[in-house]
C-alpha positions as CSV (number, residue, x, y, z in Angstrom):
1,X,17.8,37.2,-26.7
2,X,14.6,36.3,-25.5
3,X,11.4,38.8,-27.0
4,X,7.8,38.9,-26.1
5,X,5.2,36.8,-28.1
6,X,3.4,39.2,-30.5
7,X,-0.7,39.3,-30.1
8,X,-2.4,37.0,-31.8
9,X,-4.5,38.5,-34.8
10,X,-6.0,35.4,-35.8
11,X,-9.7,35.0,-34.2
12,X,-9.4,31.2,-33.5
13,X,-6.1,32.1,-32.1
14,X,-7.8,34.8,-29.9
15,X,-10.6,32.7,-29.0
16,X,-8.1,29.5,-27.9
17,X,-6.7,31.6,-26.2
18,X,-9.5,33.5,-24.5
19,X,-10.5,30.3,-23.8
20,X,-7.1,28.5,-22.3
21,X,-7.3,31.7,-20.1
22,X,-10.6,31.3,-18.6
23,X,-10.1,27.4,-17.9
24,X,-6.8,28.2,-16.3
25,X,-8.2,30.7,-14.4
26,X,-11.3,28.6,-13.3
27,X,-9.7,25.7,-12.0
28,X,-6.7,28.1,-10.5
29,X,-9.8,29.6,-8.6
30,X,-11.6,26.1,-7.5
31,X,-8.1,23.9,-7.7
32,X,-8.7,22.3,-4.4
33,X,-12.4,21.2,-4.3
34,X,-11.9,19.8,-8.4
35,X,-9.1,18.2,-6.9
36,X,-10.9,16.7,-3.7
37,X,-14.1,16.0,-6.0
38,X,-12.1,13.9,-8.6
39,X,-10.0,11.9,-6.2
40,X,-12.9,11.4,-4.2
41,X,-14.8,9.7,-7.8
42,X,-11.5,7.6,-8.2
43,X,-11.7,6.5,-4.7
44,X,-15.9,5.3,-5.3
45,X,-14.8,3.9,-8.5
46,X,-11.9,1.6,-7.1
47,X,-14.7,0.4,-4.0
48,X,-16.9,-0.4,-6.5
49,X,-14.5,-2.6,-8.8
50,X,-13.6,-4.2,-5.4
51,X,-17.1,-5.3,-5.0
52,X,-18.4,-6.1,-8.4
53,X,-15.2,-6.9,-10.4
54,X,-13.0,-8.9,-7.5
55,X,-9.8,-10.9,-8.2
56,X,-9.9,-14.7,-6.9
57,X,-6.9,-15.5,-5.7
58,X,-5.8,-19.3,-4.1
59,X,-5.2,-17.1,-0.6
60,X,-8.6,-16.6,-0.2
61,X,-8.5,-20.5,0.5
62,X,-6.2,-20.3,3.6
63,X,-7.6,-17.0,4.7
64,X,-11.1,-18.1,4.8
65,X,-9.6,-21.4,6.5
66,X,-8.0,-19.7,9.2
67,X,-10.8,-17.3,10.0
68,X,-13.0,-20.4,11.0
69,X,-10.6,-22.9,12.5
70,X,-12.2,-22.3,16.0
71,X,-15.6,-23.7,14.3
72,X,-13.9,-26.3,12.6
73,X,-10.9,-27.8,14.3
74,X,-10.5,-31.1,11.8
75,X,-8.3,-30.6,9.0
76,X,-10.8,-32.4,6.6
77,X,-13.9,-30.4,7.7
78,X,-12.1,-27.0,7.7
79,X,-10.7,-28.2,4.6
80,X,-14.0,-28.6,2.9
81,X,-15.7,-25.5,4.5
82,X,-12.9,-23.1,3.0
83,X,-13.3,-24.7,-0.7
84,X,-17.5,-24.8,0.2
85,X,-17.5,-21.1,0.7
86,X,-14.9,-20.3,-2.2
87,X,-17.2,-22.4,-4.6
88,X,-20.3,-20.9,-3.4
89,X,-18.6,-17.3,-3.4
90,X,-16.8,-16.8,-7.0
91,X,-17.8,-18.1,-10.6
92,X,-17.5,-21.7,-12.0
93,X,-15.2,-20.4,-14.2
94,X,-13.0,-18.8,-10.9
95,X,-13.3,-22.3,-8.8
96,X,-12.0,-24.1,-11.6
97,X,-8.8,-21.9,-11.7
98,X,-8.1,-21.8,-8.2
99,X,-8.5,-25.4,-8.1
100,X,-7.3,-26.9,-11.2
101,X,-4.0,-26.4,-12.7
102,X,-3.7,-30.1,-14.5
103,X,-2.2,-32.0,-11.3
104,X,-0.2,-29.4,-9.9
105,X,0.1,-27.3,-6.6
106,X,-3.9,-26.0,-6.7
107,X,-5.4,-29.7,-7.7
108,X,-3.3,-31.7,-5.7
109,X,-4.0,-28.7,-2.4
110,X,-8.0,-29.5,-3.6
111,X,-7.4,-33.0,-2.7
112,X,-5.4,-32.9,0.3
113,X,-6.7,-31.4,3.8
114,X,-3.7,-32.5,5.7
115,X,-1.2,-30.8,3.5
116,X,-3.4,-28.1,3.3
117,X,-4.0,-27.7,7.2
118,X,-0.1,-27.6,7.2
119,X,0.0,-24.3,5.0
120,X,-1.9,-22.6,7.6
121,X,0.6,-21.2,9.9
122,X,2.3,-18.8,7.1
123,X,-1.7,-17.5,7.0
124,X,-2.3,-17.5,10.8
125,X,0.1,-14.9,11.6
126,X,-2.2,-12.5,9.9
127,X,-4.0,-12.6,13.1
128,X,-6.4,-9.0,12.4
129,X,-7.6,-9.9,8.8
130,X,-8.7,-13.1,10.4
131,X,-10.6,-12.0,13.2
132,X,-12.4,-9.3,11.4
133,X,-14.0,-12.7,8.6
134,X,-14.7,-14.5,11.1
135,X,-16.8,-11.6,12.5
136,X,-18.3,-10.8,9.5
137,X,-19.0,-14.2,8.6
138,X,-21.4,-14.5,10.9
139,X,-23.4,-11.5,8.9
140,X,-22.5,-12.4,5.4
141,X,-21.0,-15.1,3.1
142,X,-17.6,-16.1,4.0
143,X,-16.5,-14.3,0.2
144,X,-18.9,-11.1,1.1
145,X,-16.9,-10.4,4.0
146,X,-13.7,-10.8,2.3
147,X,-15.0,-8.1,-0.3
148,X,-16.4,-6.1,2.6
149,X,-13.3,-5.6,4.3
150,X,-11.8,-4.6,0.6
151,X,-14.2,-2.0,0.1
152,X,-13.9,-1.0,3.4
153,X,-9.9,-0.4,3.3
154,X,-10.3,1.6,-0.1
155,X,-12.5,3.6,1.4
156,X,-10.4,4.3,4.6
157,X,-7.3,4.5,2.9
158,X,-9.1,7.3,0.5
159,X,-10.6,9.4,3.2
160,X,-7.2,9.3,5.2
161,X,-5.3,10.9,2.0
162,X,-7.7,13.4,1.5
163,X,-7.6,14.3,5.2
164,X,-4.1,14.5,4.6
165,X,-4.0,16.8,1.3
166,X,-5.9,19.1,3.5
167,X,-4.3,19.1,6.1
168,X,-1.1,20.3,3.7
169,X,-3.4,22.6,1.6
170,X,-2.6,20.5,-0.9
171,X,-5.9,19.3,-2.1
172,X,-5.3,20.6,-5.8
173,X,-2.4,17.8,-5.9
174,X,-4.9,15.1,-5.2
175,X,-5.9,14.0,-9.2
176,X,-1.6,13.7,-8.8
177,X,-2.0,11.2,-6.0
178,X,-4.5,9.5,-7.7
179,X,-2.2,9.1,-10.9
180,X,0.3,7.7,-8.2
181,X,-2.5,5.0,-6.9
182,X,-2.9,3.8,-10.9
183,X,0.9,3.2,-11.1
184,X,1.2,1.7,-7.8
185,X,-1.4,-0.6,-8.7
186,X,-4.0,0.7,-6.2
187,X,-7.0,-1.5,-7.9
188,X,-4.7,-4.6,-8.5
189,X,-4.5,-4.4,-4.3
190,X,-8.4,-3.3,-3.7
191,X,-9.6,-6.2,-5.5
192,X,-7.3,-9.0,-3.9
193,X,-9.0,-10.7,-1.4
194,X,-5.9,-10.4,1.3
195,X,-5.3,-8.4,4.2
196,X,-2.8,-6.1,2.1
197,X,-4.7,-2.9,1.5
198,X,-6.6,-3.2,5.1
199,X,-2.6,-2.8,6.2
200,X,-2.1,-0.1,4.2
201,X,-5.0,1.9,5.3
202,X,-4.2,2.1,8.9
203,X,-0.4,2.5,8.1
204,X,-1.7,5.1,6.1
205,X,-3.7,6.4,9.5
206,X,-0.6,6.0,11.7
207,X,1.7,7.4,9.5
208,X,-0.7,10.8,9.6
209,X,-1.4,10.9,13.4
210,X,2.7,11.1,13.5
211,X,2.9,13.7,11.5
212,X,0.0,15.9,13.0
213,X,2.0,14.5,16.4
214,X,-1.1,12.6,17.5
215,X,0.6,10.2,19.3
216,X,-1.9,8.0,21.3
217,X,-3.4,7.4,17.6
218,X,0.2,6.5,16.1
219,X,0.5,3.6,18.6
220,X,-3.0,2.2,17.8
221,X,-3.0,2.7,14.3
222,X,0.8,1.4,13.6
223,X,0.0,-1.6,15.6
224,X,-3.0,-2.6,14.4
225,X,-1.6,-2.3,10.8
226,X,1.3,-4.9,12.2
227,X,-2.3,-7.1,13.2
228,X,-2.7,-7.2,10.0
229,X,0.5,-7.7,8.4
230,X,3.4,-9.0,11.0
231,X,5.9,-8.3,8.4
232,X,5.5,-4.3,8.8
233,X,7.8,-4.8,12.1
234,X,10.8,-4.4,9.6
235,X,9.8,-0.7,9.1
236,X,9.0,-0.6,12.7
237,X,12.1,-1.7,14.1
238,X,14.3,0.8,11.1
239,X,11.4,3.7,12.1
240,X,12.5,3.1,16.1
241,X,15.9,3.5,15.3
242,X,16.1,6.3,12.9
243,X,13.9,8.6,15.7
244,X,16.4,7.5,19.0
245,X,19.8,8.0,16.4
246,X,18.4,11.6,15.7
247,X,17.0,12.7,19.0
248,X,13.2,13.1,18.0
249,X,10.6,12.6,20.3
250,X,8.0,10.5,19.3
251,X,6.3,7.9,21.9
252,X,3.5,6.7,20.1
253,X,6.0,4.9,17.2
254,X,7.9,3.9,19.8
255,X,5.3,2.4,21.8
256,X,3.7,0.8,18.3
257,X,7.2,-0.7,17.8
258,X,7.4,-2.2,21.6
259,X,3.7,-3.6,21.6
260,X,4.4,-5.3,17.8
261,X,7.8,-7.0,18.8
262,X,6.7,-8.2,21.6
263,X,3.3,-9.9,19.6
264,X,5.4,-10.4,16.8
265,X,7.0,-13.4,19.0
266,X,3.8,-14.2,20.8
267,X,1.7,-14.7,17.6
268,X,4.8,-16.3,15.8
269,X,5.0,-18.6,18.6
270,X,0.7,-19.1,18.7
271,X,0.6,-19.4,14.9
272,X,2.9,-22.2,14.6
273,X,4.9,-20.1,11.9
274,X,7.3,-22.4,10.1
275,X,9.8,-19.7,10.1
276,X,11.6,-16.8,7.7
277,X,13.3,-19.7,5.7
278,X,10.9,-22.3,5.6
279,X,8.4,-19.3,4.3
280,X,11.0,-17.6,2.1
281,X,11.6,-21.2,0.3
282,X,8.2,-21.9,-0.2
283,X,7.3,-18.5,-1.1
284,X,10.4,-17.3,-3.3
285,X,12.1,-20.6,-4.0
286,X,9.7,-23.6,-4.3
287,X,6.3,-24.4,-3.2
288,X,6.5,-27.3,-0.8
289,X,3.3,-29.0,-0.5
290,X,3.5,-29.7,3.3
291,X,5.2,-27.5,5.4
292,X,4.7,-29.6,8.8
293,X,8.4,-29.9,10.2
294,X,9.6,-28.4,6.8
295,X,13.1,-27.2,7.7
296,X,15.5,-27.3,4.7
297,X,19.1,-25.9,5.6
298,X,19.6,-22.7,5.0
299,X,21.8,-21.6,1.6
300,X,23.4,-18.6,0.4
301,X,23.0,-19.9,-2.9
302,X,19.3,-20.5,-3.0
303,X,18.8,-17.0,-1.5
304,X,20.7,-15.0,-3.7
305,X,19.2,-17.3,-6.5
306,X,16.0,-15.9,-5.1
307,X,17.2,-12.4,-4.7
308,X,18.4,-12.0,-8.3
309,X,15.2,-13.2,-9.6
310,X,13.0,-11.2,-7.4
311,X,14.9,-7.9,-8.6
312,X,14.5,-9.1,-12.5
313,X,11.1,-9.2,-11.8
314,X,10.2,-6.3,-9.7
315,X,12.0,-4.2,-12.2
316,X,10.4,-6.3,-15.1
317,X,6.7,-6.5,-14.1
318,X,5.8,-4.9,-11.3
319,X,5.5,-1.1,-10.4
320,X,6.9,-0.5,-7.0
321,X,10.1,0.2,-8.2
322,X,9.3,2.8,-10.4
323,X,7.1,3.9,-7.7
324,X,9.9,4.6,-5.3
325,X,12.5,6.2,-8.0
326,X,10.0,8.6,-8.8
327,X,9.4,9.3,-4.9
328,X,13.2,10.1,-4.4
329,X,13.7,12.2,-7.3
330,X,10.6,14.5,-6.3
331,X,12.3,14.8,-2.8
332,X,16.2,15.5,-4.4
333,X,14.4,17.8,-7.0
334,X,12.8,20.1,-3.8
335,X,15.5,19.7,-1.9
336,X,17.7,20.9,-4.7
337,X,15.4,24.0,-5.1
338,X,15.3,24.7,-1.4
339,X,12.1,23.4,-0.6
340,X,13.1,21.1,2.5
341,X,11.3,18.5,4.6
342,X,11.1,19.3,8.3
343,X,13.2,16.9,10.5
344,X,10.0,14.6,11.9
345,X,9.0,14.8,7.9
346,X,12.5,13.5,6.9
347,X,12.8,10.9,9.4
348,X,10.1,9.4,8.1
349,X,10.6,9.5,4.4
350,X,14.0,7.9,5.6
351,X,13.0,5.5,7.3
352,X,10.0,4.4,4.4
353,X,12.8,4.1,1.8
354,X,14.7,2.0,4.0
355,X,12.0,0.1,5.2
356,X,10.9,-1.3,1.3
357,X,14.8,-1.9,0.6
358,X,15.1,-3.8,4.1
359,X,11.8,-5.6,4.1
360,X,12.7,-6.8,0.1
361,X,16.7,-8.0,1.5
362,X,14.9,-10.0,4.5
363,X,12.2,-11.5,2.1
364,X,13.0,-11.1,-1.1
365,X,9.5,-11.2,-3.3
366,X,8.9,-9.1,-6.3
367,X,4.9,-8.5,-5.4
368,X,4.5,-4.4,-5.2
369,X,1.4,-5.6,-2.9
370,X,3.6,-6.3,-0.4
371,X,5.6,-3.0,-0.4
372,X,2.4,-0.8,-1.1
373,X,1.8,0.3,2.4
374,X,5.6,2.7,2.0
375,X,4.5,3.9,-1.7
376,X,2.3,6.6,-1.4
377,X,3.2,8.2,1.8
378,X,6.0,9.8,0.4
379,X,4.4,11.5,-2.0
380,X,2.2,12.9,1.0
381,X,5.1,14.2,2.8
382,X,6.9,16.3,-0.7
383,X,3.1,17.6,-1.5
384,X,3.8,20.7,1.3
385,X,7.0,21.7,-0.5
386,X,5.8,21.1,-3.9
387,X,2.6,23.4,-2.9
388,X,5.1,26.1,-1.5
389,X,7.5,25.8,-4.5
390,X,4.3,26.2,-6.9
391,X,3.1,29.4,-4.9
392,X,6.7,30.5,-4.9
393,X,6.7,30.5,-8.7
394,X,3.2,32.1,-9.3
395,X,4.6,35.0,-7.2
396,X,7.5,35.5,-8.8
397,X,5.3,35.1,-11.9
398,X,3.2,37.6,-11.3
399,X,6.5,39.8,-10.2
400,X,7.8,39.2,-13.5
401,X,4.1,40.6,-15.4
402,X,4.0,43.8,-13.1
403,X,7.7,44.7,-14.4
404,X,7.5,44.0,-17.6
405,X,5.0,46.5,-18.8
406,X,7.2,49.3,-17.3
407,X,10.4,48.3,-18.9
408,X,11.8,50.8,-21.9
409,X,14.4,49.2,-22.6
């Protein structure tokens, strides 16, 4: 049988408590702008560590290559202008390690341009993150606009959650979504110099204009994020189908999802993209140091040899696994307690679980950068049920105090 706790007569007791009470009450009382402030101080922190403290990573080599072949159409001179600008943009220390790895893949890439050059059309197809250095470039350094366009993104892809806290009345969740970002290795992909996070952001946007049912914005913003990532026509194409299968109208993802298949061919075709299992071997299986006419015959066994190791590792060292779990059993948790997506909210959250599992069957790589974009979205959709089953149980808490005090039993 349960029993009321007796009053405390100790005076630390009263006064910890006194105190618990008026810090529970004060940040019950200013919840949402605490919230908003903090996640707003994350958000500034993880800019800053994108400008200051930046990851160099051998991409930045092809990306800065492709964003000035126009400038420099020999292999050998854009060759030496991408490792010119790398040197000039990261420490000695940096240069050495994306260049020297005692005679393998990064030494022997340092010495060749032709082999090099032939890399470029897995990189090309990333048509948007190359347009926007090559544009900047002619402002800052070549690595400067890299980092721009990362501080840029996390500050985007911040002020497009917050919008979207607030929109739910959910801003007291946001030092929760900000936990979320830590696990889901939010900084790891801020200070990467890649077009990852830039996709993300204006996922992010698209993904909010469909819920607020701004569609002209959807199609813009979806598309654009397939600019910058090509591979985001998976969750496009599962997206498409899962809204004509259930009847809900929705124009601007469908018109995002005709305008990116129809690039997705064009660019393919303009990039000189070796392909899914040319890039799939050289990204998953074995780096092949010239992809020009690289077609190796496709096998069942190399792919699920690929597959199996992917999963040990995405479940070993990486996060986005975790990531999604967690997602699923927040939204079987409300659902089991009543608190329901609506059907446009559900269709999405569908088709952003599908879309990770499909995008890591078609291309098997155990990176969580590459499945960040569907991570936190989720979480953005179950924070209106979560806020209505919390104020759900503080009014039946504060049923529960009014009775009390008149019961005689």
């Amino acid at each position: 049988m349960l029993t009321r706790p007796s009053a405390p007569t100790n005076p630390l007791e009263r006064l910890t408590g006194a105190g618990q009470a008026w810090g529970e009450g004060t940040y019950a009382k200013w919840a949402a702008p605490i919230g908003a402030v903090a996640f707003s101080l994350y958000i500034l922190l993880t800019a800053a560590t994108a400008w200051f403290m930046p990851d160099a990573n051998w991409d930045m080599l092809p990306y800065l290559a492709i964003a000035e072949e126009g400038t420099y159409p020999d292999p050998q001179t854009l060759h030496d202008y991408a490792y010119n600008a790398v040197k000039d943009g990261v420490s000695a220390g940096d240069y050495k390690t994306l260049t020297d790895d005692g005679g393998g893949f990064r030494s022997y890439m340092a010495q060749n341009a032709a082999d090099f050059h032939s890399l470029l059309g897995m990189y090309r197809i990333k048509f948007l993150y190359a347009e926007i250095l090559s544009s900047l470039s002619h402002v800052v350094s070549p690595v400067e606009a890299m980092r721009l366009v990362q501080v840029f993104s996390v500050l985007l892809f911040g002020a497009i959650t917050l919008a979207w806290l607030r929109a739910e009345g959910a801003l007291a969740l946001a030092p929760v979504v900000g936990a979320i970002l830590i696990m889901a290795d939010f900084g790891d992909a801020a200070r990467a110099s890649t077009p990852d996070l830039l996709c993300a952001a204006l996922f992010l946007g698209g993904l909010f204009a469909y819920v607020r049912k701004r569609e002209a914005a959807t199609a813009a913003l979806l598309f654009l994020a397939f600019m910058a990532r090509p591979d985001n026509i998976v969750f496009l194409t599962i997206f498409a189908v899962l809204l004509v299968a259930f009847r809900e109208k929705a124009w601007g993802v469908l018109a995002g999802f005709a305008a990116s298949f129809v690039a997705y061919f064009a660019i393919s075709h303009w990039a000189q993209h070796p392909g899914w299992w040319p890039h799939l071997w050289f990204s998953s299986i074995e780096q092949h140091y010239n992809m020009e006419g690289f077609q190796p015959p496709f096998s069942i066994a190399a792919y699920l040899k690929a597959f199996a190791a992917s999963v040990v590792r995405a479940v070993t060292i990486n996060s986005w696994v975790g990531v999604s779990v967690l997602a699923l059993a927040g939204w079987y948790g409300l659902e089991r307690a009543g608190f329901r997506l609506d059907r446009r909210a559900g269709i999405l959250l569908a088709a952003l679980v599908l879309g990770v599992l499909a995008k890591f069957a078609v291309f098997p790589i155990h990176d969580t950068r590459i499945y960040f974009p569907n991570l936190l979205p989720p979480f953005l959709l179950l924070a209106a049920p979560l806020t209505a089953l919390w104020a759900a149980s503080q009014g039946g808490r504060r049923a529960v105090l009014q009775v009390i005090p008149g019961d005689k039993s």
